[in-house]
N, CA, C and O atoms as CSV, one atom per row, in Angstrom:
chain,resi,resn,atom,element,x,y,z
A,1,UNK,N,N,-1.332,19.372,-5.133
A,1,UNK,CA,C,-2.028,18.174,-4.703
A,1,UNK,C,C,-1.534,16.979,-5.505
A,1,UNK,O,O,-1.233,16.949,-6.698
A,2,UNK,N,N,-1.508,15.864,-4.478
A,2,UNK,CA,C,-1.139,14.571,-5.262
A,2,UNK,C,C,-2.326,13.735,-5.605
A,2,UNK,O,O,-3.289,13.634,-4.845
A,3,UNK,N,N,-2.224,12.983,-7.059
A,3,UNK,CA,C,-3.078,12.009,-7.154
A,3,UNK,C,C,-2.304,10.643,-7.479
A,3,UNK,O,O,-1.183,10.504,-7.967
A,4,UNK,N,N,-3.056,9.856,-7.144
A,4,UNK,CA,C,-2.125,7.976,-7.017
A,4,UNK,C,C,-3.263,7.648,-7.154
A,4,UNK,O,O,-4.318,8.043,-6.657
A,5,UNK,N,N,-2.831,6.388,-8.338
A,5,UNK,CA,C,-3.685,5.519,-8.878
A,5,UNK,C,C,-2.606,4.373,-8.504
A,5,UNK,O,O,-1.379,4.464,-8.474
A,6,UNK,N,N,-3.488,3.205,-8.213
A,6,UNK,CA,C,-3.394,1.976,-7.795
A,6,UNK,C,C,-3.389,0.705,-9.045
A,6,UNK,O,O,-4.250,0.522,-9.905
A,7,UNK,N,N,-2.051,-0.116,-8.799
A,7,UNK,CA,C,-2.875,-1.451,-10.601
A,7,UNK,C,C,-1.910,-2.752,-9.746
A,7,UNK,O,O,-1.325,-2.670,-8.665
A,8,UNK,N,N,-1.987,-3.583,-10.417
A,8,UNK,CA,C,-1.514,-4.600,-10.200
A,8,UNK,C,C,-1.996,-5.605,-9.518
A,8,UNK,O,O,-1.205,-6.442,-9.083
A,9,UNK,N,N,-2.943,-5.694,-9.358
A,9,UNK,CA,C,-3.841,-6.715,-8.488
A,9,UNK,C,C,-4.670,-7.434,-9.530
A,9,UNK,O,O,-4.844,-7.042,-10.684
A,10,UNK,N,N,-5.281,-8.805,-8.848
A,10,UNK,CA,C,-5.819,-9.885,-9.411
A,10,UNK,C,C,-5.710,-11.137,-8.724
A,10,UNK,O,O,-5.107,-11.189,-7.652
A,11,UNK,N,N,-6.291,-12.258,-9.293
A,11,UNK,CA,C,-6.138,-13.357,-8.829
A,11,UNK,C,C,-5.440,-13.932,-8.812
A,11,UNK,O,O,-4.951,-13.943,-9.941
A,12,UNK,N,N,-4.515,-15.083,-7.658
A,12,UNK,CA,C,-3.935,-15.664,-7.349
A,12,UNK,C,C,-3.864,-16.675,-6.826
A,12,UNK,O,O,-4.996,-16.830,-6.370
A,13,UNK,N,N,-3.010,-17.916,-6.437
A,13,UNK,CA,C,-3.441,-18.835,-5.988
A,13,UNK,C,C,-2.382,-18.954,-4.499
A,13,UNK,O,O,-1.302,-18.363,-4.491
A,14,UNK,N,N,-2.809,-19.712,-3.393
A,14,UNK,CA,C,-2.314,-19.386,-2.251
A,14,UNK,C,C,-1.128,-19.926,-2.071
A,14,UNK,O,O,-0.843,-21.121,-2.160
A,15,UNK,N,N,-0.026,-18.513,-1.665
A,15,UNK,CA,C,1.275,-19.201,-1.765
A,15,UNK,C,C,2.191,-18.611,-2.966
A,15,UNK,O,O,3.391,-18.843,-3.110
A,16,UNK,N,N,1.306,-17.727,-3.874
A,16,UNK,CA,C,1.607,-16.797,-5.098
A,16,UNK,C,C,1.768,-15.636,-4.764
A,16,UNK,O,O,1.141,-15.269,-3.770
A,17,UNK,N,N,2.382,-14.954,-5.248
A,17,UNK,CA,C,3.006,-13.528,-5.525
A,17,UNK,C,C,2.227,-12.311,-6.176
A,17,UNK,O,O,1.722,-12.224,-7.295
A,18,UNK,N,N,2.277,-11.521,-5.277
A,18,UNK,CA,C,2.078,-10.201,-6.446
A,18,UNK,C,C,2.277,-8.517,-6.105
A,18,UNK,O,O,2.090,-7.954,-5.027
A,19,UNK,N,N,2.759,-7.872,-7.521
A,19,UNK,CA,C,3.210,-6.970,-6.893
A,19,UNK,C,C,2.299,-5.222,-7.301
A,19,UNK,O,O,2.008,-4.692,-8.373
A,20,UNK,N,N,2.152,-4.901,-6.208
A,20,UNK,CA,C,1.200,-3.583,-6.624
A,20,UNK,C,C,2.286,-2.548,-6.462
A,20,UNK,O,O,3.390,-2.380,-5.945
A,21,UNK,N,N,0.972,-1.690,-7.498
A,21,UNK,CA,C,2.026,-0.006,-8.056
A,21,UNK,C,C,0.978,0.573,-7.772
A,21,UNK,O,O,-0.232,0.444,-7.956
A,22,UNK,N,N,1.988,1.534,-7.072
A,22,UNK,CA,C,0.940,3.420,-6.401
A,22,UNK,C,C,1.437,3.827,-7.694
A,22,UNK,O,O,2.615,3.521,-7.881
A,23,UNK,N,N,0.923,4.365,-8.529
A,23,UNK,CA,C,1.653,5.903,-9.498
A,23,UNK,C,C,0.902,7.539,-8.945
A,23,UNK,O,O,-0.251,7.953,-8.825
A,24,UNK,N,N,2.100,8.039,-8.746
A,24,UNK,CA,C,1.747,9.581,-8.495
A,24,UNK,C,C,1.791,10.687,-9.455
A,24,UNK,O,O,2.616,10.903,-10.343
A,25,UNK,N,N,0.853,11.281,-9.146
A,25,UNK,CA,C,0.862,12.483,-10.487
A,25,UNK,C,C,0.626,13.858,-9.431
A,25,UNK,O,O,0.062,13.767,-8.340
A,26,UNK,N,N,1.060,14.852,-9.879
A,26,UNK,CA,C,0.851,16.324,-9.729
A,26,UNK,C,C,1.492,16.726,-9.192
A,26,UNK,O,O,1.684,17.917,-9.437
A,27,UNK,N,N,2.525,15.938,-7.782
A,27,UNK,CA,C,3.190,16.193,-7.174
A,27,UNK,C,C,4.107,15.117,-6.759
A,27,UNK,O,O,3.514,14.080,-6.462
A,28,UNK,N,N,5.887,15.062,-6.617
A,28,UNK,CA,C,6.662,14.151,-6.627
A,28,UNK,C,C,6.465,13.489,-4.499
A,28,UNK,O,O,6.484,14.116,-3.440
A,29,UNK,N,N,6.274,11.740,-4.898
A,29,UNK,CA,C,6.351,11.759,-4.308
A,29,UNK,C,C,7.355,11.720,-2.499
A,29,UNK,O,O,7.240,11.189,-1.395
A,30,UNK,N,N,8.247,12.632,-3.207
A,30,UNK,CA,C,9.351,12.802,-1.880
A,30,UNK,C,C,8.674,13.742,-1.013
A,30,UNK,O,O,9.012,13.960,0.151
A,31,UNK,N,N,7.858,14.205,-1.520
A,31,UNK,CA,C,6.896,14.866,-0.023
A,31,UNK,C,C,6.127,14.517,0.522
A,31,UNK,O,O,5.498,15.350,1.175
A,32,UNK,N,N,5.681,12.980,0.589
A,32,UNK,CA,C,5.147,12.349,1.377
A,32,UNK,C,C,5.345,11.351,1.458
A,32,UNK,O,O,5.993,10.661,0.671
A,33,UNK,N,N,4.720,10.967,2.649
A,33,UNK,CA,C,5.025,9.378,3.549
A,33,UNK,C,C,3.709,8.655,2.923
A,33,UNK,O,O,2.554,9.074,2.859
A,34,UNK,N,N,4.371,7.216,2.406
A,34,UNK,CA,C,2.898,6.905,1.986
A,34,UNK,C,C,2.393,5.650,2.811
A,34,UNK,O,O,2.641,5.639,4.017
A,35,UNK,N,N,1.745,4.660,2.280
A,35,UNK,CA,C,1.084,3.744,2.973
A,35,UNK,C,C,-0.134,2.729,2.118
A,35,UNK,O,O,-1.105,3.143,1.485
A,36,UNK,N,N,0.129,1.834,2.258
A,36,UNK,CA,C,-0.898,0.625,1.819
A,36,UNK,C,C,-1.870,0.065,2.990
A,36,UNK,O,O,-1.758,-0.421,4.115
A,37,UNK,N,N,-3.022,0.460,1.952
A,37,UNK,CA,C,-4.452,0.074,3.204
A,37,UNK,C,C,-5.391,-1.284,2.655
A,37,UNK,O,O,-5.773,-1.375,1.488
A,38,UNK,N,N,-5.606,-2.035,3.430
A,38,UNK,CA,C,-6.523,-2.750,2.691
A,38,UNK,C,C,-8.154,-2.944,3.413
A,38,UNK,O,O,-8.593,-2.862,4.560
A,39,UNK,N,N,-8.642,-3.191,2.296
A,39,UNK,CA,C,-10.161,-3.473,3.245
A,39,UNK,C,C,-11.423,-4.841,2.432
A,39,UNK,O,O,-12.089,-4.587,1.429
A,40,UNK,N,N,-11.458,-5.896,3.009
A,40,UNK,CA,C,-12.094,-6.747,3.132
A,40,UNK,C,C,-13.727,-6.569,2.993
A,40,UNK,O,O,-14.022,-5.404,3.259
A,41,UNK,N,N,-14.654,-7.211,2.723
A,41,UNK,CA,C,-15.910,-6.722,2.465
A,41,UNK,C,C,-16.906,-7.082,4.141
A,41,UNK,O,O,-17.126,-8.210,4.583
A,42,UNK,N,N,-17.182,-6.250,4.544
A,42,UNK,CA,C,-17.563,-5.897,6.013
A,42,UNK,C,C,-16.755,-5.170,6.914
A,42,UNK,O,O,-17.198,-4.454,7.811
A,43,UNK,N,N,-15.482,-5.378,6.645
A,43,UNK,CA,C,-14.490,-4.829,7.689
A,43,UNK,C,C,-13.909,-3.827,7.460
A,43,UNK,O,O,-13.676,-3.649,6.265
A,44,UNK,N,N,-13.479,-2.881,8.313
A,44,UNK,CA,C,-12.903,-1.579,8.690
A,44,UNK,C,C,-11.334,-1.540,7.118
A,44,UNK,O,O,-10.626,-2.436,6.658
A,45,UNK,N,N,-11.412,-0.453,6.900
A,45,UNK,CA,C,-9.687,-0.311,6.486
A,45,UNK,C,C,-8.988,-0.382,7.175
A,45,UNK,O,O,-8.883,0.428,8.096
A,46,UNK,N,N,-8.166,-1.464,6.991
A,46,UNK,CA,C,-7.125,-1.716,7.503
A,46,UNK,C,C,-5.641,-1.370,7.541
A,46,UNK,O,O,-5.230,-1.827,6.474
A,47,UNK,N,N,-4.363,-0.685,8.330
A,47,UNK,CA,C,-3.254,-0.625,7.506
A,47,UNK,C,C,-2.589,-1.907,7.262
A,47,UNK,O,O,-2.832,-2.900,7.948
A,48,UNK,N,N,-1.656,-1.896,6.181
A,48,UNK,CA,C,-1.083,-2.460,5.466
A,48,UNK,C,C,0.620,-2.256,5.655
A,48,UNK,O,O,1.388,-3.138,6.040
A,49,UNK,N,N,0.840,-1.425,5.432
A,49,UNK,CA,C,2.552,-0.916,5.294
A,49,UNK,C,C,2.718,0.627,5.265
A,49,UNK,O,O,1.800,1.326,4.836
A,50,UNK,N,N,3.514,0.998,5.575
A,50,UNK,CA,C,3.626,2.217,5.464
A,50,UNK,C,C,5.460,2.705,5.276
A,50,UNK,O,O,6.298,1.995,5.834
A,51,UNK,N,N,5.798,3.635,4.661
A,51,UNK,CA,C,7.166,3.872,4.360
A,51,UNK,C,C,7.226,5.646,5.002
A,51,UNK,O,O,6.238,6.381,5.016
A,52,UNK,N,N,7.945,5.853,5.253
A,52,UNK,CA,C,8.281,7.512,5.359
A,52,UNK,C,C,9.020,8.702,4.264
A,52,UNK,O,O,9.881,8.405,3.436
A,53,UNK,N,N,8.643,9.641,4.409
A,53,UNK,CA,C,9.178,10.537,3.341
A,53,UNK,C,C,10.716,10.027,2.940
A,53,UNK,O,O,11.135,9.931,1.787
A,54,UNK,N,N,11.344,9.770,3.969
A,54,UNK,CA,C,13.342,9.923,3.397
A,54,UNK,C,C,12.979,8.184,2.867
A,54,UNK,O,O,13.703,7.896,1.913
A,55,UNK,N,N,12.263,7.296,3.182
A,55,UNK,CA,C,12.260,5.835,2.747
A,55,UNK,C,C,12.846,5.189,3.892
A,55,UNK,O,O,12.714,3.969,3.985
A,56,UNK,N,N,13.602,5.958,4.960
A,56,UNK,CA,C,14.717,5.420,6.062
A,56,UNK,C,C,13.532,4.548,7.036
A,56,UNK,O,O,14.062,3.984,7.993
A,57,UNK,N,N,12.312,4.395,6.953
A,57,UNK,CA,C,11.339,4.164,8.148
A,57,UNK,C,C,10.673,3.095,7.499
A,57,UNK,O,O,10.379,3.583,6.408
A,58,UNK,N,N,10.232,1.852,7.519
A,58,UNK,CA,C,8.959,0.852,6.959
A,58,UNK,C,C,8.437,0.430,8.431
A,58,UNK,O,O,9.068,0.389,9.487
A,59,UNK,N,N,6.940,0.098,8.134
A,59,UNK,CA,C,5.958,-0.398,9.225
A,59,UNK,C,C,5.450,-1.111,8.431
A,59,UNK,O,O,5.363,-0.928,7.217
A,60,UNK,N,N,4.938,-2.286,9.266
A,60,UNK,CA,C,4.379,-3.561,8.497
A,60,UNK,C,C,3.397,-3.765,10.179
A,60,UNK,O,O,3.631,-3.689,11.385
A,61,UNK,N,N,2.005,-4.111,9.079
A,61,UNK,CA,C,0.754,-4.745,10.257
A,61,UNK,C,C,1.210,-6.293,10.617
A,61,UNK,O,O,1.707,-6.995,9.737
A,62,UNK,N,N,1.042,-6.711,11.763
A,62,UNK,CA,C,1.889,-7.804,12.234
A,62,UNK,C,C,2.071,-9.052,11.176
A,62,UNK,O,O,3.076,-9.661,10.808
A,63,UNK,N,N,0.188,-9.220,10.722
A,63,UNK,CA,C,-0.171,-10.526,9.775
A,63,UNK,C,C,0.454,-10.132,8.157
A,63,UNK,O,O,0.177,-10.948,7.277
A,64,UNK,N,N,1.262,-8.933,7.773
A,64,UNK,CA,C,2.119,-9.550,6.671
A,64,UNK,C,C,3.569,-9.419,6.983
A,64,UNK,O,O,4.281,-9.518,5.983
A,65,UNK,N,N,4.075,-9.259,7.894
A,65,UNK,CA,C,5.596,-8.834,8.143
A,65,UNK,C,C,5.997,-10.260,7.759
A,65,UNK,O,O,5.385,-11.292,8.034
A,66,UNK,N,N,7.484,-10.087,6.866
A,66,UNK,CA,C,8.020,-11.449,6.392
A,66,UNK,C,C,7.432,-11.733,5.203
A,66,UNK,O,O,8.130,-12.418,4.455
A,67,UNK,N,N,6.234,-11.380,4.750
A,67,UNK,CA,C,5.386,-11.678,3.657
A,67,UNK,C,C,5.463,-9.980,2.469
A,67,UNK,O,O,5.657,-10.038,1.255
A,68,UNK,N,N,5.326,-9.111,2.991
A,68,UNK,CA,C,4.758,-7.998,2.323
A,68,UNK,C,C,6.321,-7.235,2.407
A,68,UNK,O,O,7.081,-7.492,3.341
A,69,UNK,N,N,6.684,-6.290,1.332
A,69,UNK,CA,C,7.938,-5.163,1.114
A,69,UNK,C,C,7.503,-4.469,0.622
A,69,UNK,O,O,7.208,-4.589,-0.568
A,70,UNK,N,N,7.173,-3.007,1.611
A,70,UNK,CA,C,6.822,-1.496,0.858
A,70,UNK,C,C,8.379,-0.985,-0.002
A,70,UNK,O,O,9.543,-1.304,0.238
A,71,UNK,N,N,8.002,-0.399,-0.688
A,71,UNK,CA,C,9.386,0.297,-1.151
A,71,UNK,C,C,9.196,1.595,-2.185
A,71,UNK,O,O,7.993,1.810,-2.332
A,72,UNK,N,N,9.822,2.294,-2.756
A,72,UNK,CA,C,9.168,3.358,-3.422
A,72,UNK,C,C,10.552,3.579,-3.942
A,72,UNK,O,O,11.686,3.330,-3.531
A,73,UNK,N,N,9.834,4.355,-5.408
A,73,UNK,CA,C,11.063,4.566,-6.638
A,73,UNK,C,C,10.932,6.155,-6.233
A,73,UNK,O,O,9.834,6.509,-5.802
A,74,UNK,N,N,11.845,7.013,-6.328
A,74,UNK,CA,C,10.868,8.298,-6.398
A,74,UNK,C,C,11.112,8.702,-7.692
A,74,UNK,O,O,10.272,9.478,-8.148
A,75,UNK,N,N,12.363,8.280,-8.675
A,75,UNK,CA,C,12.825,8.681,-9.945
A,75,UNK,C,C,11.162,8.423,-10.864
A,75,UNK,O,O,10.758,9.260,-11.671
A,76,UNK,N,N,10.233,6.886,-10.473
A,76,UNK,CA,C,9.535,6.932,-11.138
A,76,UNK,C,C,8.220,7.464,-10.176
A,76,UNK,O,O,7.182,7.216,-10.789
A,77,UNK,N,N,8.062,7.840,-9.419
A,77,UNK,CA,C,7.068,8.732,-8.886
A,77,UNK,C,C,6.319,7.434,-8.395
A,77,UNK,O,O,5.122,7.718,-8.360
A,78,UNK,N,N,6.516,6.150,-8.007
A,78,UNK,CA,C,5.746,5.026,-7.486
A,78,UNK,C,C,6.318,4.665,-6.489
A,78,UNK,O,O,7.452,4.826,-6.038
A,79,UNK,N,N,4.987,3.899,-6.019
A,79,UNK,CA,C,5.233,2.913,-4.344
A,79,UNK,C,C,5.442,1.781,-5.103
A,79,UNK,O,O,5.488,1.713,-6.331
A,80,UNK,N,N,5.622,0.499,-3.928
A,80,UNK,CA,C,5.308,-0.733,-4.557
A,80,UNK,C,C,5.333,-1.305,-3.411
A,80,UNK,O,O,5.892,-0.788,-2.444
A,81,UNK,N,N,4.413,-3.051,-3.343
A,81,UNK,CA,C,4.332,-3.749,-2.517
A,81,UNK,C,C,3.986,-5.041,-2.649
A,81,UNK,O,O,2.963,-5.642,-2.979
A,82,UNK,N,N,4.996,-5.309,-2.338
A,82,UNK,CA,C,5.654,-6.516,-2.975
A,82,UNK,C,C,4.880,-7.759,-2.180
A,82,UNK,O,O,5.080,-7.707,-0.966
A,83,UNK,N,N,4.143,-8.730,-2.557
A,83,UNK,CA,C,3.234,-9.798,-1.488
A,83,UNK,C,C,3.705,-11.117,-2.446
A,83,UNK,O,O,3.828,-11.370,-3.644
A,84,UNK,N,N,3.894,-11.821,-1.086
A,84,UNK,CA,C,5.067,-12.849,-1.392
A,84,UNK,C,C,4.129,-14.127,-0.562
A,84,UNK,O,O,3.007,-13.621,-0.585
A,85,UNK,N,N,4.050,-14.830,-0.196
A,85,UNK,CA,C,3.289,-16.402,0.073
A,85,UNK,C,C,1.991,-15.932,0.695
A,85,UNK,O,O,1.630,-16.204,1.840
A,86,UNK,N,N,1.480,-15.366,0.018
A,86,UNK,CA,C,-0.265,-14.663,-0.038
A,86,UNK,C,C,-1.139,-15.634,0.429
A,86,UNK,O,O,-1.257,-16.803,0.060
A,87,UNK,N,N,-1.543,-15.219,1.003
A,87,UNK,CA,C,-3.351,-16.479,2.422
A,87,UNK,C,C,-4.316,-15.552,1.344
A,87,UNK,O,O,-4.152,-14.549,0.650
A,88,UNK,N,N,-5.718,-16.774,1.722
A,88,UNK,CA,C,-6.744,-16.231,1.285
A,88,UNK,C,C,-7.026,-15.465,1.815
A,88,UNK,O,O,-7.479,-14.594,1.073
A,89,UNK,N,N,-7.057,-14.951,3.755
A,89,UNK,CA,C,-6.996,-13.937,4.236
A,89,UNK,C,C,-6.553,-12.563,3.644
A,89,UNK,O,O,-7.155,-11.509,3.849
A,90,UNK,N,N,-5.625,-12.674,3.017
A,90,UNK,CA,C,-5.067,-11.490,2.390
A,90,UNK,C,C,-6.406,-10.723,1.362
A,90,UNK,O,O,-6.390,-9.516,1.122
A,91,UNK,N,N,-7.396,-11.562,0.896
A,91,UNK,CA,C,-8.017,-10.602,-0.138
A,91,UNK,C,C,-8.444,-9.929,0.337
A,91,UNK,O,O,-8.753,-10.272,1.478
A,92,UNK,N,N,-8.807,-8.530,-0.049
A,92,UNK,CA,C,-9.038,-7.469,-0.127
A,92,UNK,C,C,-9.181,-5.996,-1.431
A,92,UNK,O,O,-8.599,-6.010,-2.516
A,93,UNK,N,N,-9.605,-5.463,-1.199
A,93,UNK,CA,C,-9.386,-4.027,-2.247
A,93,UNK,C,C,-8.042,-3.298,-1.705
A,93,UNK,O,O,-8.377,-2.635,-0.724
A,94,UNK,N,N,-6.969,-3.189,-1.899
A,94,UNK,CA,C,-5.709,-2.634,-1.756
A,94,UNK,C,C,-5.724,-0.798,-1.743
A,94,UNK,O,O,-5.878,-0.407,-2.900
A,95,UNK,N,N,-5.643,-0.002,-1.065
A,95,UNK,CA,C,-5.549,1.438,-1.460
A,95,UNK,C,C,-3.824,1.747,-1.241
A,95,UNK,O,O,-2.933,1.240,-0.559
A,96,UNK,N,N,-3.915,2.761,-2.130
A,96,UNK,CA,C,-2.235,3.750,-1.774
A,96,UNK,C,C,-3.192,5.014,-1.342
A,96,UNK,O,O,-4.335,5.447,-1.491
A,97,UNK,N,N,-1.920,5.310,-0.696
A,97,UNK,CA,C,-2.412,6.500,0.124
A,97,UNK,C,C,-1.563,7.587,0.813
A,97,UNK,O,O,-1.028,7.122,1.820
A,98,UNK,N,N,-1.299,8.736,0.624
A,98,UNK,CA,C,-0.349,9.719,0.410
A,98,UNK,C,C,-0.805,10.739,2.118
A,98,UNK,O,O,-1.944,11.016,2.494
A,99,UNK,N,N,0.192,11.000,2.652
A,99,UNK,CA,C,-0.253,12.047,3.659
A,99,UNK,C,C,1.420,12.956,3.892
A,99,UNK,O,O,2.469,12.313,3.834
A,100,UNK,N,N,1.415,14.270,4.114
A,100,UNK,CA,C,2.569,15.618,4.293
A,100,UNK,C,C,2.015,15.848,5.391
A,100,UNK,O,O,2.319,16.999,5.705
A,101,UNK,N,N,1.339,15.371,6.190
A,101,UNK,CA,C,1.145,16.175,7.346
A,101,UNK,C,C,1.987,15.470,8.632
A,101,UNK,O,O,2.597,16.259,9.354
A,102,UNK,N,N,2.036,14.463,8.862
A,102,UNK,CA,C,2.964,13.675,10.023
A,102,UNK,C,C,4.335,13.121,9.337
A,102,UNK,O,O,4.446,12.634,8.211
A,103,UNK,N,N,5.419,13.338,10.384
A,103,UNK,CA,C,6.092,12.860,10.186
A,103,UNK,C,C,6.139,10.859,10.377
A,103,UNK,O,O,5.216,10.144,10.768
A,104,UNK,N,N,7.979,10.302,9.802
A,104,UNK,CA,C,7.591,9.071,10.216
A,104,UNK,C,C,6.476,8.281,9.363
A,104,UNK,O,O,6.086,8.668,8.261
A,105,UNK,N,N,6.043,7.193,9.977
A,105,UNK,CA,C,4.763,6.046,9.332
A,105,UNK,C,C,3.903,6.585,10.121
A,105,UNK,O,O,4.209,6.879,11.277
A,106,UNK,N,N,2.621,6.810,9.585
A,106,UNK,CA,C,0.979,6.601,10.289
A,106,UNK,C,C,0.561,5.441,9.392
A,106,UNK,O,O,0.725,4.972,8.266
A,107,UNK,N,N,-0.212,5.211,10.796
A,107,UNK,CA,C,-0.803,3.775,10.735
A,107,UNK,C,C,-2.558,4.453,10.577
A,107,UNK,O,O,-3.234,3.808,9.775
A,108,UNK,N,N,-3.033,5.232,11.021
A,108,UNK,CA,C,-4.140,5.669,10.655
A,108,UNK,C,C,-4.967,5.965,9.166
A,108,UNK,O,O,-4.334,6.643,8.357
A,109,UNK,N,N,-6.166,5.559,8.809
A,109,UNK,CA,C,-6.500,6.070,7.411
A,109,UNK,C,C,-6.942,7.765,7.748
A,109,UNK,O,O,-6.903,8.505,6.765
A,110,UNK,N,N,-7.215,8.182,8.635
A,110,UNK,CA,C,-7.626,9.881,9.103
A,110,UNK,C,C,-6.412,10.282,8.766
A,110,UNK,O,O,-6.414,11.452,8.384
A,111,UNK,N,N,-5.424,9.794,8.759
A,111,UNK,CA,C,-4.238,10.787,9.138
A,111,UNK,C,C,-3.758,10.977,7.077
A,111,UNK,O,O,-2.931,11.787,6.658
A,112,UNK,N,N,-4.319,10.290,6.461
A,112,UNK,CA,C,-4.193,10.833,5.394
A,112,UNK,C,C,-4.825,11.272,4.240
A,112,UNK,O,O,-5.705,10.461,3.950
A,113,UNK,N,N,-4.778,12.104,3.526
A,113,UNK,CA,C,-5.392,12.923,2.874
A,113,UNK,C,C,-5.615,13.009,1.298
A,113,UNK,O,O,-6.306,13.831,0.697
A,114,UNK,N,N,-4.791,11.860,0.723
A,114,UNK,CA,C,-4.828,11.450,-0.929
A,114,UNK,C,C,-4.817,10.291,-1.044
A,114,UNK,O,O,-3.827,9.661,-0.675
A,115,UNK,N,N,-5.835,9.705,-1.551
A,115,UNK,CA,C,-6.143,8.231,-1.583
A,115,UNK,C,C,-6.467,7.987,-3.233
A,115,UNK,O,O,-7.060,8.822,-3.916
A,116,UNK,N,N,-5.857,6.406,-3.853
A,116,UNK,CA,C,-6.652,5.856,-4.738
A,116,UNK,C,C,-7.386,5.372,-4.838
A,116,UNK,O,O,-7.551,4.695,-3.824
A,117,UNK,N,N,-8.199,5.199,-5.613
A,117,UNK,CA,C,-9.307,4.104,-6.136
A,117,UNK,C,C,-9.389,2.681,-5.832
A,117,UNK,O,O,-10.482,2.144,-6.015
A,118,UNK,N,N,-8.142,1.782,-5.277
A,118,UNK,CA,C,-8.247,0.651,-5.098
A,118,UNK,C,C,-7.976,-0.143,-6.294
A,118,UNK,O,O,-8.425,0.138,-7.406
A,119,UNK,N,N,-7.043,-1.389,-5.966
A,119,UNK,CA,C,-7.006,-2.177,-6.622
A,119,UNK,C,C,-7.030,-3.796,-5.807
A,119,UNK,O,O,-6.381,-4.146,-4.822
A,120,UNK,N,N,-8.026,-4.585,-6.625
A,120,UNK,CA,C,-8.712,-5.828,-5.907
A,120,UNK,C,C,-7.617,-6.942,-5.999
A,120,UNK,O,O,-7.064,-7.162,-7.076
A,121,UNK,N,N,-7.289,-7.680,-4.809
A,121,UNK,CA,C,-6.313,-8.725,-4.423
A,121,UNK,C,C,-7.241,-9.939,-4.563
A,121,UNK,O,O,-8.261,-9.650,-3.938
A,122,UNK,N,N,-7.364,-11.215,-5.116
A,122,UNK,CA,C,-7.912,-12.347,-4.546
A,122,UNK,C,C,-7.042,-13.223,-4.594
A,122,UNK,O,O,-6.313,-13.368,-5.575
A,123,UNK,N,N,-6.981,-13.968,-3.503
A,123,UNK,CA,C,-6.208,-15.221,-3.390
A,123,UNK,C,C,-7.062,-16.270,-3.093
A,123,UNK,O,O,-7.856,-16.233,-2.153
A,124,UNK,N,N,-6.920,-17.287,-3.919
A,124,UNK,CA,C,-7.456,-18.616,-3.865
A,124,UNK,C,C,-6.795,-19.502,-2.978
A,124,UNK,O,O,-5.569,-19.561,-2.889
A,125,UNK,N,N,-7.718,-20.306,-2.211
A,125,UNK,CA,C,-7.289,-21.748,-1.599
A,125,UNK,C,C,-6.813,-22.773,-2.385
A,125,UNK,O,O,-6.501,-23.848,-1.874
């Protein structure tokens, strides 16, 4: 079993940068496809990005494409996601999130099965 912990988040101002780290422990992550979820306070989890096991595959939710770069080290067992001219829209609690069962990107939070704790995004006006 994999566990991923989430860091790199905080406040920002709109139009600022920032970059979040999945770290994986127990298991490397070249056996799974991972994915960045975010969720807003009232609203559903949302996806975010998603990469595939070989790295050959990225999906981006329409409102950050151009803005957001999934990417993953596997030497250091991390994701990363890179947020580049950040809206206040963007805040949210950020999750990483690990799934071996589908091939390719899922865009679903059901479809995966190891989640972190969250790390909180705010962007200021």
């Amino acid at each position: 079993q994999v566990q991923v912990v989430e860091s790199g988040g905080g406040l920002v101002q709109a139009g600022g940068s920032l970059r979040l780290s999945c770290a994986a422990s127990g298991r490397t992550i070249s056996s799974y496809a991972m994915g960045w979820f975010r969720q807003a306070p009232g609203k559903e989890r949302e996806f975010v990005a998603g990469i595939s096991r070989s790295g050959d595959i990225t999906y981006y939710t329409d409102s950050v494409k151009g803005r957001f770069t999934i990417s993953r080290d596997n030497a250091e067992n991390t994701v990363y996601l890179q947020m580049n001219s950040l809206k206040p829209e963007d805040t949210a609690v950020y999750y990483c999130a690990a799934t071996v069962a589908w091939l390719g990107v899922r865009v679903t939070p059901s479809d995966y099965a190891h989640w972190g704790q969250g790390t909180q995004v705010t962007v200021s006006s």
